[in-house]
N, C-alpha and C positions, 0 to 999 in steps of 0.2 A: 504494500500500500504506500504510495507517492502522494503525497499531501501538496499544493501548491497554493502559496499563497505571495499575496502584493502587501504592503504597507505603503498609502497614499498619506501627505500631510504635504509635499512641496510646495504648492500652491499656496497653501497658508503660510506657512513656513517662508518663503517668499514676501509675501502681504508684513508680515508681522514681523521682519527682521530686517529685509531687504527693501522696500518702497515699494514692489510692485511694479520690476522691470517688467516691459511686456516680450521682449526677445524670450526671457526666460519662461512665462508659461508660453508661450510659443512651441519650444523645447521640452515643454512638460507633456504639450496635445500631442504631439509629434509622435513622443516616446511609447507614451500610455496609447495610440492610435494604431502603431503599430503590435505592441503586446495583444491588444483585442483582436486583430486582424491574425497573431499567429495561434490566439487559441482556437479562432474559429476556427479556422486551416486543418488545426490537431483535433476539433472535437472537445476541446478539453475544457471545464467549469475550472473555474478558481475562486480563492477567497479573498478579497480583499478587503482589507483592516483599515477605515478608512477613520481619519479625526474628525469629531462632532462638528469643528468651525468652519470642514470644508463644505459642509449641508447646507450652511449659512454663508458664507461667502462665494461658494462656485458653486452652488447646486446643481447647475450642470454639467461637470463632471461626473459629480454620482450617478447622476442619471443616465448617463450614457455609461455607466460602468455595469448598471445594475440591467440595463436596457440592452446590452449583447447577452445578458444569460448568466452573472456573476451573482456570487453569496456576495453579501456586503454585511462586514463584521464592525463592529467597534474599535479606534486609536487613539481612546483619550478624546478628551476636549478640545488640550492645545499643547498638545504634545509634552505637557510636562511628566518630568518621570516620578513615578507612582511612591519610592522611596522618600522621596522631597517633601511628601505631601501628609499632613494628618488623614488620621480615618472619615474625619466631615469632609473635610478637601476632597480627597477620593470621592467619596458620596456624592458630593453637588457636581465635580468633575464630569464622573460618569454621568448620573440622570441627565445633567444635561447634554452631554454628545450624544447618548442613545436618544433622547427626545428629540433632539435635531435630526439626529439622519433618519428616524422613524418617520417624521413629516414629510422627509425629503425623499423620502421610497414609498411611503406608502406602504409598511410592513415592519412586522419585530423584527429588532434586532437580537440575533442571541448569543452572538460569539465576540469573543474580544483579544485582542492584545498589548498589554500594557509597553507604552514606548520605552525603547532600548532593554527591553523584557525586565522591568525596574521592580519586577515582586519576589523577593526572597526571603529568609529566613527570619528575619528583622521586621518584615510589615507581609507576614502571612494572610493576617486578618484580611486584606484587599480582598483575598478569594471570597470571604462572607460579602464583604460589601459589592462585591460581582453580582451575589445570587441575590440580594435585597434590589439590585437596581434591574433585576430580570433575565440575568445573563446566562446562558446554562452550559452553554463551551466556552475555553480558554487557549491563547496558545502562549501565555505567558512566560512560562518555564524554560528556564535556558539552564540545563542542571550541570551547570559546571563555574567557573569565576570567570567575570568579566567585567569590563569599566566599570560600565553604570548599571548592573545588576548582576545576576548571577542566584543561580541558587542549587549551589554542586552539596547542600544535604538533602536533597530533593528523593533522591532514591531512584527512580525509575525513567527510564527514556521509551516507555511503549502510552498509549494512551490510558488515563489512569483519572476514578472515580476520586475526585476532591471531598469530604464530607465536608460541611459547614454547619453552623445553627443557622442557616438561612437557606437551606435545599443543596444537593447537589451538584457539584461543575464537573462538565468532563474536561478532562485535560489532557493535552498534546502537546505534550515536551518537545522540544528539539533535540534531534539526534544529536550525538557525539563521535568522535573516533579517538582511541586511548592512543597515543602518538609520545615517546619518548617519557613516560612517566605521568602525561598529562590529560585532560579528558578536550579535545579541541573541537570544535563545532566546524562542518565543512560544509551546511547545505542551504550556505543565504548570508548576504550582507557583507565585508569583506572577509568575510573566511572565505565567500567564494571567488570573490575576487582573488584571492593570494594564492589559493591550488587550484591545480590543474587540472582540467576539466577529465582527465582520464582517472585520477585520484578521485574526484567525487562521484562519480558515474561508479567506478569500485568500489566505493564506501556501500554504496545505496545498495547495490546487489547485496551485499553483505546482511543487510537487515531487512526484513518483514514488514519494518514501518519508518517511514522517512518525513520530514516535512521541512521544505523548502520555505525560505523567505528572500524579497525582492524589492528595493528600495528602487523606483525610478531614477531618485537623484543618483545611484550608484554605479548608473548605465553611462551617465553623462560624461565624457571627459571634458575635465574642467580646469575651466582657466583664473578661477577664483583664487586668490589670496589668503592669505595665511589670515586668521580672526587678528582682532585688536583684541587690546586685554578687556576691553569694556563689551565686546560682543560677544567672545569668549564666554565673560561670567555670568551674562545676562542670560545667555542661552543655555548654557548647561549647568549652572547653579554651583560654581565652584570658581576654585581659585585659576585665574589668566596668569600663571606662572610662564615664562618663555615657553617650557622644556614644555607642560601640558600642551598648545598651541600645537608646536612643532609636532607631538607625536599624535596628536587628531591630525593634525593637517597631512601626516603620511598617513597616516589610517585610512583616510576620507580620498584619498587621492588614490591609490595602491591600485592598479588591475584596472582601472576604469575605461582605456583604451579600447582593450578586449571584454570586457563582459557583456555589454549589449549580444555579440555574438553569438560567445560561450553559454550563456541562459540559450537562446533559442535554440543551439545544439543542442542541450540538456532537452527542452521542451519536448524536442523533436525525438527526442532519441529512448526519450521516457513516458511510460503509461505515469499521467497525473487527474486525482479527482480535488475534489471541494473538501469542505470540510462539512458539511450535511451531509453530500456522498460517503465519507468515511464514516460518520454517527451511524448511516441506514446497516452498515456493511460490518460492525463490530458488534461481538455478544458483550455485552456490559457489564451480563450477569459474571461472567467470567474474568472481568477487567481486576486487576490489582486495585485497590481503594485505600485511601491515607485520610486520617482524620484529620483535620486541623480546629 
């Protein structure tokens, strides 16, 4: 089972940091025009994780996201990470982007993933405040360490029954590969960017369940500039030290040449469903379950 899913916010992300060049959603239509045009091609449904403020600022994106035949899941309000946030934050956060994109489709929303997969060990509870604000999938979990989240005591990389005092979440962790002592993520964002497309097409055979993530912004080769210290800490809620800068600005830069490519070999080369499609297609009864 091949999971495929998008995470959309550049457009707001743009709006709310950048002014609102129009070259750049330009570049945004372009990208996301032709992604739709190669799933049609494949047959293939996806999920896309879209932020509450793009319902409300470009609504017609969504719509034409949800209008070729896509799940359209939850990413946050405004893209702030869930770690940063108290447990009321979280709460008004979500109600509101699911109340936005719910208007903006015309239907529940019921899946989510918290940006830079920001729920670990430390603010577990989110998982409750997911299922109070109606959510009942997740793809959250990233169960290994990373920047701005991580959560390597997670236990499990297959999909996995969350209990809560507020209803159950299914969850869909991101794969891993155990590489040199370490648990690395190879199937989305730059981890894919940075291996090789024959390495994660290997990986994926390897395992039963995979799930794929895809940043538009991460197709783009870009001629963007290193943050200032002041954009830096506004954006990602911490300190604009040179060094921090410098190693987002490789991060964010790494493989971006080739990956527009690389992803549609993958597309191409791989059976990929939804994430509803994978719910219909899994015993649940049989699923691994973790209380929190």
């Amino acid at each position: 089972m091949n999971i495929l899913s998008f995470d959309i916010e550049e457009w707001y992300i743009e709006r709310a940091f950048n002014g609102g060049r129009q070259e750049q959603y330009d570049a945004f239509d372009k990208y996301l025009e032709g992604i739709l045009d190669l799933l049609d091609e494949q047959k293939t449904q996806a999920t896309f994780f879209v932020v509450g403020k793009m319902a409300e600022c470009f609504p017609q994106v969504v719509k034409r996201i949800q209008g070729r035949g896509h799940d359209i899941g939850c990413h946050s309000n405004t893209h702030t990470w869930l770690n940063k946030m108290t447990r009321e934050e979280v709460y008004q956060d979500t109600r509101q982007a699911v109340d936005s994109l719910e208007q903006c489709i015309g239907k529940k929303v019921k899946s989510y993933r918290a940006p830079a997969f920001s729920i670990g060990k430390s603010n577990q509870w989110a998982f409750e405040v997911l299922a109070q604000c109606g959510i009942e999938c997740d793809a959250s979990v990233f169960p290994a360490t990373r920047d701005f989240g991580g959560f390597p005591d997670f236990g499990n990389q297959v999909p996995t029954l969350i209990s809560t005092g507020a209803g159950d979440i299914k969850e869909f962790p991101i794969a891993t590969a155990h590489i040199l002592g370490k648990d690395i993520a190879f199937s989305g964002g730059g981890y894919f960017r940075f291996f090789p497309l024959w390495f994660v097409t290997g990986q994926m055979k390897k395992r039963d369940y995979n799930i794929c993530y895809f940043h538009i912004e991460d197709l783009i080769p870009s001629s963007e500039k290193m943050m200032t210290r002041a954009e830096y800490e506004d954006y990602f809620k911490e300190s604009g030290t040179l060094l921090n800068r410098y190693k987002r600005h490789l991060k964010s830069n790494l493989g971006k040449k080739t990956a527009l490519d690389r992803m549609n070999q993958l597309i191409r080369s791989q059976r990929f469903i939804s994430i509803p499609q994978a719910i219909s297609q899994i015993d649940w009864t049989a699923a691994p379950r973790i209380v929190i």
